[in-house]
Structures are given as structure tokens and as C-alpha cells.
C-alpha positions in Angstrom: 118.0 96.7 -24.3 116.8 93.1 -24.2 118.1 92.8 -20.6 116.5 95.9 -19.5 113.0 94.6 -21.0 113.3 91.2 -19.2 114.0 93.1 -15.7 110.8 94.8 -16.1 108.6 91.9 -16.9 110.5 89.9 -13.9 109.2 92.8 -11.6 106.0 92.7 -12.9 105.8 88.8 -12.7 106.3 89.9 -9.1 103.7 92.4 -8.9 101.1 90.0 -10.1 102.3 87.3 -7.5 101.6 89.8 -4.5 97.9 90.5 -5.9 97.1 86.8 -6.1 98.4 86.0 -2.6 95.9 84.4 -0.4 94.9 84.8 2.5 92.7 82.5 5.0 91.0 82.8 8.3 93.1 80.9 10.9 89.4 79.5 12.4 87.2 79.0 9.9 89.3 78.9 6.9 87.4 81.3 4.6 89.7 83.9 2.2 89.9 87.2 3.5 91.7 90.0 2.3 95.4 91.2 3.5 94.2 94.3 5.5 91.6 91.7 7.0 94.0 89.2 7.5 96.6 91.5 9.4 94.2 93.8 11.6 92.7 90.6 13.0 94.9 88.3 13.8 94.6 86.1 10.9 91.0 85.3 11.5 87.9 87.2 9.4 85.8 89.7 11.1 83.1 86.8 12.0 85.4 85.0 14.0 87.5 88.1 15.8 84.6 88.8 16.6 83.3 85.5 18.7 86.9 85.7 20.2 86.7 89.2 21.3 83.1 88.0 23.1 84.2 84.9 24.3 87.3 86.8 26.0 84.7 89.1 27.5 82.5 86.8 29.0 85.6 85.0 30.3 86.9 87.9 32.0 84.2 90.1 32.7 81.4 87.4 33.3 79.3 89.7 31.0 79.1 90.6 27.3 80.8 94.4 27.2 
């Protein structure tokens, strides 16, 4: 019984190590959330988004 208990609060332990994980923008280095950090490339919306419109501008000459 005393083994089972300490499995349990070893996966929880776990638990509560993935909800305090971290995450930072690769540019500017502010904390973003996970489903931030993996939908744009690491970076926060702010700077996806003056990457996306310096790509553009590069590419296109113009702001799309």
C-alpha cells in the first residue's frame, strides 16, 4: 500500500513540473505560453508577427 501511494505522488510531482514549465520568446525573451510557444516558432505573437512582415517586404517588396 505504501508503495502504491508513493507512485502516485511521484506522478503527480510530475504533473506539477509540466504546468510550471516555461516557456520564452526566442527574440525578445518574454514568457509565453506552450500553445504560443509551439504555433510560432518559439517567438510571441509580437515578434511572429514582425518576421512574417519583414519576410513579406523581403519577398514581395510590399506589405501583403
Amino acid at each position: 500500500m505504501y508503495l502504491k501511494e508513493r507512485e502516485d505522488k511521484e506522478v503527480c510531482a510530475s504533473e506539477e513540473d509540466e504546468k510550471e514549465e516555461k516557456h520564452f520568446c526566442s527574440v525578445c525573451g518574454r514568457e509565453i505560453n506552450k500553445e504560443e510557444y509551439e504555433a510560432s516558432d518559439g517567438m510571441c505573437w509580437e515578434c511572429w508577427g514582425d518576421r512574417f512582415t519583414e519576410e513579406s517586404e523581403t519577398m514581395f517588396g510590399d506589405v501583403m
